[in-house]
C-alpha positions in Angstrom: -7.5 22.8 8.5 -8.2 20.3 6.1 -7.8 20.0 2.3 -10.8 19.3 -0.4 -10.9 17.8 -3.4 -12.1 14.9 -5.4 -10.4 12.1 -3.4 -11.0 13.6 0.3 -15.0 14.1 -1.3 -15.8 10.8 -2.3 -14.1 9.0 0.5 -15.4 11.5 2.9 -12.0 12.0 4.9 -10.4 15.3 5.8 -7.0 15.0 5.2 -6.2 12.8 1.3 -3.4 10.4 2.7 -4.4 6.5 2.4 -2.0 4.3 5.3 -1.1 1.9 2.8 -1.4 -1.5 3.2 1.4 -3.7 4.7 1.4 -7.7 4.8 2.3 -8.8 8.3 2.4 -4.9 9.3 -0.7 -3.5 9.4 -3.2 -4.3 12.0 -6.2 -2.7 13.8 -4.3 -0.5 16.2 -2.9 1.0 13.3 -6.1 1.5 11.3 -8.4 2.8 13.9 -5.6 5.3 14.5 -5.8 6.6 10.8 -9.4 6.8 11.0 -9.6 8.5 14.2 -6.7 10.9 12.1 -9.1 11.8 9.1 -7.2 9.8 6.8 -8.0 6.5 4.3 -6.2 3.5 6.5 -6.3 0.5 5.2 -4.6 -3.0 5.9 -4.5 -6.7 3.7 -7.0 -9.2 4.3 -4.3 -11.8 4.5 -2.5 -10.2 7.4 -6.1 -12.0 8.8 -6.1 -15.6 7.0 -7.6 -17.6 10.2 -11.3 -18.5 10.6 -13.4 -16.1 12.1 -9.8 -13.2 12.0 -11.4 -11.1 9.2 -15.1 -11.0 10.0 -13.8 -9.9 13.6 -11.3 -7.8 12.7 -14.4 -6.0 10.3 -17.4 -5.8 12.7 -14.8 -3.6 15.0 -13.6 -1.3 12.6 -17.4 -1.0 11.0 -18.0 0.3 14.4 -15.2 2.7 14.9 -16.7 3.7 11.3 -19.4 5.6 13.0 -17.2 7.5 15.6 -14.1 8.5 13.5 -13.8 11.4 10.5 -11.7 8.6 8.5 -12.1 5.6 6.0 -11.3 2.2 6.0 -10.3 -0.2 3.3 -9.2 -3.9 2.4 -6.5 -4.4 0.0 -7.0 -7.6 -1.6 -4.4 -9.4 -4.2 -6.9 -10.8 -7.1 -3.7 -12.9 -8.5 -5.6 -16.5 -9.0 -2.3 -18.0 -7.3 -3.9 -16.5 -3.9 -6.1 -19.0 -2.8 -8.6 -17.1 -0.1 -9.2 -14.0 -2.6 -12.6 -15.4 -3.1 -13.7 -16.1 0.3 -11.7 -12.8 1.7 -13.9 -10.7 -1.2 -17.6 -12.6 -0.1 -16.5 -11.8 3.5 -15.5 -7.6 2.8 -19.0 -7.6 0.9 -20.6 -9.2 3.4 -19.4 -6.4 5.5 -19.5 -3.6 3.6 -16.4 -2.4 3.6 -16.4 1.0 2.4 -13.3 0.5 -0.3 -11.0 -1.4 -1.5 -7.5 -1.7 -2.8 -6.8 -4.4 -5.6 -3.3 -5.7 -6.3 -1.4 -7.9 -9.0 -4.7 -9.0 -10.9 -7.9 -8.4 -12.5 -10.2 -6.2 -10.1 -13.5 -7.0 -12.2 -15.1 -9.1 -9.8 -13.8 -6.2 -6.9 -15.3 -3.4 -8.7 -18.7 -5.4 -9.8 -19.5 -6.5 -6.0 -18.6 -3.0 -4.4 -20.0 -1.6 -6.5 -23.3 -3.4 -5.9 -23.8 -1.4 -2.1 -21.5 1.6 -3.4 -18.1 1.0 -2.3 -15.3 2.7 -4.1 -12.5 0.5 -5.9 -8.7 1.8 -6.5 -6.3 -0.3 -8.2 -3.2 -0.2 -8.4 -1.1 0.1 -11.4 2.4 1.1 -12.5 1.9 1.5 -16.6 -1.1 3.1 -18.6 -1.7 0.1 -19.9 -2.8 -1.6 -16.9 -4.6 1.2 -15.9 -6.2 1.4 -18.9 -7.8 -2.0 -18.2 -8.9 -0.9 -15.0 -10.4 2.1 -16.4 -12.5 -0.2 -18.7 -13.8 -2.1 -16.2 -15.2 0.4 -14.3 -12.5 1.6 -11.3 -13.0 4.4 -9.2 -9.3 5.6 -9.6 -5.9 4.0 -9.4 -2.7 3.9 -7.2 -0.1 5.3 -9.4 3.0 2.8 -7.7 6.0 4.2 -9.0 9.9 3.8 -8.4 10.9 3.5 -4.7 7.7 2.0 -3.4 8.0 -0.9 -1.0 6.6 -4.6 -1.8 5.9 -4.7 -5.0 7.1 -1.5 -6.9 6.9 0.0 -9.9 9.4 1.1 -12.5 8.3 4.8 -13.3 8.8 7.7 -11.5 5.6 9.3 -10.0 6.7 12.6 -11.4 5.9 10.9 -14.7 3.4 8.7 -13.8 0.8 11.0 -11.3 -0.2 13.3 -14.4 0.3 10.6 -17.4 -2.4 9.1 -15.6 -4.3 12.2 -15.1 -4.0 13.0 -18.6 -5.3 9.3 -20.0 -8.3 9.5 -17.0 -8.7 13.1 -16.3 -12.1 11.9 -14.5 -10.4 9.5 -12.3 -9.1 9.5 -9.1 -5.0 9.7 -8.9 -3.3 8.5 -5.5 0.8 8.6 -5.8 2.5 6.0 -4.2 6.3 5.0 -3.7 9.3 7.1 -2.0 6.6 9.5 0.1 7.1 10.1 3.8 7.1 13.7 4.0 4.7 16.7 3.3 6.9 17.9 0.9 6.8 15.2 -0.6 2.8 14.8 -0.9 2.5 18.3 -1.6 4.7 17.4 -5.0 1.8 14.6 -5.7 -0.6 17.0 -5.9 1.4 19.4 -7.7 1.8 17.0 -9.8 -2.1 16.9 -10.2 -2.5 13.8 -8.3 -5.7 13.8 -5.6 -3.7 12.1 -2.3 -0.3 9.8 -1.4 -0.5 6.3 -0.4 1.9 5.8 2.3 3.6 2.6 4.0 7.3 2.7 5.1 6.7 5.8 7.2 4.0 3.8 9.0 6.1 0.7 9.6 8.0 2.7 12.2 5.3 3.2 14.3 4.9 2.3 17.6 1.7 0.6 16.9 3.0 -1.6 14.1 3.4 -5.2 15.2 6.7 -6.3 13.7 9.8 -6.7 16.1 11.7 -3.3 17.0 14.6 -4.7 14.8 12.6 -4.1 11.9 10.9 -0.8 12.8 14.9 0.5 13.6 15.6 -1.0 10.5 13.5 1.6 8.7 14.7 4.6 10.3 18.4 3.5 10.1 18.4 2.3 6.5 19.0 5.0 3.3 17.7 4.7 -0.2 20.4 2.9 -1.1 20.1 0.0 1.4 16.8 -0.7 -0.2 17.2 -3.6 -3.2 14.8 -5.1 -5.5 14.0 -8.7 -5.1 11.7 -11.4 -7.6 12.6 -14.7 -4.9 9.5 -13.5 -2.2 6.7 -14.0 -4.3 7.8 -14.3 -7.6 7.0 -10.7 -8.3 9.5 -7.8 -7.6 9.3 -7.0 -4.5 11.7 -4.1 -2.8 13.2 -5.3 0.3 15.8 -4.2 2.9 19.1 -5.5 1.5 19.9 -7.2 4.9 23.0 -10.0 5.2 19.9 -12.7 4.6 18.7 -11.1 1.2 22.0 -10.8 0.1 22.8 -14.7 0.7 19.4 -15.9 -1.0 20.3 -13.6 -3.8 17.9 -11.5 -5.6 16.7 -13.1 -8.7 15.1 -16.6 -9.6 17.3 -19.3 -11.2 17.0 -20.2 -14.9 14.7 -23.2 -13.5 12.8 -20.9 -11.5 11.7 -18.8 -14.0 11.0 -21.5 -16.7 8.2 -22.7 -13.9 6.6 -19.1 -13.6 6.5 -18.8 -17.2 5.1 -22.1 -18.5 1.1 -22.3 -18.5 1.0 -25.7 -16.9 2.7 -25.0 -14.0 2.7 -21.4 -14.0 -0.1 -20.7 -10.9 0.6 -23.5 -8.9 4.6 -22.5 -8.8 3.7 -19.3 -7.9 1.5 -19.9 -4.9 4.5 -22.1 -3.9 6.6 -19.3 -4.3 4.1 -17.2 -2.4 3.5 -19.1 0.3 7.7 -20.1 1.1 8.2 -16.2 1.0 5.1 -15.7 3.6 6.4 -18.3 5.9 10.2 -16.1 5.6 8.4 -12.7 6.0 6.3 -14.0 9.0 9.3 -14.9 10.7 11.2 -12.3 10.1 8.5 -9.6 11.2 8.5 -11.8 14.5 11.7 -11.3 15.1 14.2 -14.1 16.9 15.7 -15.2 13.2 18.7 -14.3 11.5 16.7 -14.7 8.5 15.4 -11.3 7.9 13.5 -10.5 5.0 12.5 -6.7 5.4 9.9 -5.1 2.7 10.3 -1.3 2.6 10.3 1.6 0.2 13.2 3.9 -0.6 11.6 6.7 1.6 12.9 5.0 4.5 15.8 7.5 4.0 13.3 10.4 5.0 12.6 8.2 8.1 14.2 9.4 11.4 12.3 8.0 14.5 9.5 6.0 16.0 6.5 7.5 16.7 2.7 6.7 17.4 0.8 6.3 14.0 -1.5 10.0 15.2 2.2 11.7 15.6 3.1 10.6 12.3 0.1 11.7 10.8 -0.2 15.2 12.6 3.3 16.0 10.9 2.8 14.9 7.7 0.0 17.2 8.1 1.9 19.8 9.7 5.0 19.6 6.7 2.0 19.8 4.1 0.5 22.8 5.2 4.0 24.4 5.7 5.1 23.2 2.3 1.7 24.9 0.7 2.7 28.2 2.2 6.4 28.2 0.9 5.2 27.3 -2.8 3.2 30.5 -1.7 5.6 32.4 -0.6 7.5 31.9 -3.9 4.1 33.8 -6.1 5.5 37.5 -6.2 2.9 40.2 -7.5 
């Protein structure tokens, strides 16, 4: 069983779930799995920031490409405080990867260049304002982020956002994103009008995931309410596991702080600073071996119960979607 509709047709997968993408987190084990799945999986390209890491990591997946029923993509961050967005984008073009995810920027130069051998662009957004900027520029469809999502998150809740957006850009794709790790709760996405869920925390507790089984128990022991907002990673909110270490660093910028990220002079250089200390803290912390955890997750960890292999996860969101469907059903009475 599959379902159809604009999203699963134009990205030519069965099922319309993208496996969102996770700095530090998501890797190639994880991503051929998805595509092997029928799904959209997709991973950062900075999670592959050595020489020769991304090209590799592409020519394998471009060959999986040809013996799976899913997609790949490449979520880039188009910010001008990340400093290998260019190269990273000439590489994924180079490549042809088949879509791509933008975050925290202008996608023009993304949507231009895919667009060039036909690759689809989604960006993310959490306002219609920023989506309608996107829309102008030529997207493909966005990634409605809205409250509960993990890393940088939203303020809205989807069941506001999903069919504001449809309604500004009814010919646009709609993906929901933040507080999904259930069919349930993609089956309310497309209630909601939306095409397909972008999904992350679920997949963090995986057992293909890379990051230390701390972490991963991390996400199936912690509830909605252990997950906190946090602008001292990269500048940016950022929702994060409120662990003993979050709690000391606190969870805002000082005065001085912000004065930096605000003025114009200093502005990009203080936030690649900013970036690049919080990388360092996350990379350790997904390693495991440091009291210094720094955990990014979503609020749907409290849906989150065990650890399983990325094709369980998927078969029972599949499962719970299809079961969901027929109690909506069920509820129709002649």
């Amino acid at each position: 069983m599959k379902i159809t509709n604009s999203f699963t047709q134009q990205f030519d997968i069965q099922f319309p779930i993208i496996m969102a993408p996770i700095f530090l987190v998501s890797n190639l084990a994880m991503v051929k799995a998805g595509m092997q799945a029928g799904i959209a999986a997709t991973f950062p390209s900075l999670n592959y920031r050595n020489d020769g890491e991304l090209e590799s990591i592409l020519d394998e997946l471009n060959a999986e490409q040809n013996n799976s029923v899913g997609r790949y993509g490449v979520n880039l961050i188009v910010q001008k405080s990340n400093p290998m967005y260019i190269k990273h984008l000439d590489i994924c073009v180079n490549k042809k990867v088949p879509f791509y995810i933008t975050s925290l920027g202008s996608p023009k130069e993304v949507i231009e260049k895919a667009h060039s051998y036909g690759a689809k662009v989604l960006c993310d957004v959490t306002n219609i304002a920023h989506a309608q900027k996107c829309y102008d520029l030529g997207c493909d469809g966005f990634i409605a982020v809205g409250q509960g999502a993990g890393g940088h998150a939203g303020n809205n809740p989807l069941m506001l956002l999903v069919p504001a957006l449809k309604k500004a850009f009814p010919d646009k794709i709609v993906i929901g994103a933040g507080g999904v790790a259930t069919g349930d709760a993609l089956t309310s996405i497309l209630a909601l009008g939306g095409q397909g869920s972008s999904i992350g925390t679920r997949f963090i507790a995986s057992t293909e995931a890379g990051v230390n089984d701390g972490y991963k128990e991390a996400i199936v022991n912690s509830s909605m309410e252990d997950i906190v907002m946090s602008t001292k990673i990269s500048g940016t909110p950022c929702r994060v596991i409120n662990t003993d270490y979050a709690k000391k660093i606190g969870y805002t910028q000082n005065w001085f702080e912000r004065l930096l990220s605000n003025n114009k002079t200093t502005k990009k250089y203080f936030k690649m600073l900013v970036q690049f200390r919080g990388m360092k803290k996350l990379e350790q912390s997904v390693a495991g071996g440091s009291y210094k955890t720094l955990w990014v997750a979503g609020k749907s960890s409290e849906m989150v119960e065990d650890i399983r292999t990325c094709a369980e996860i998927i078969a029972r969101l599949k499962q719970e979607t299809f079961q969901s469907l027929d109690n909506l059903r069920d509820l129709i009475k002649a």
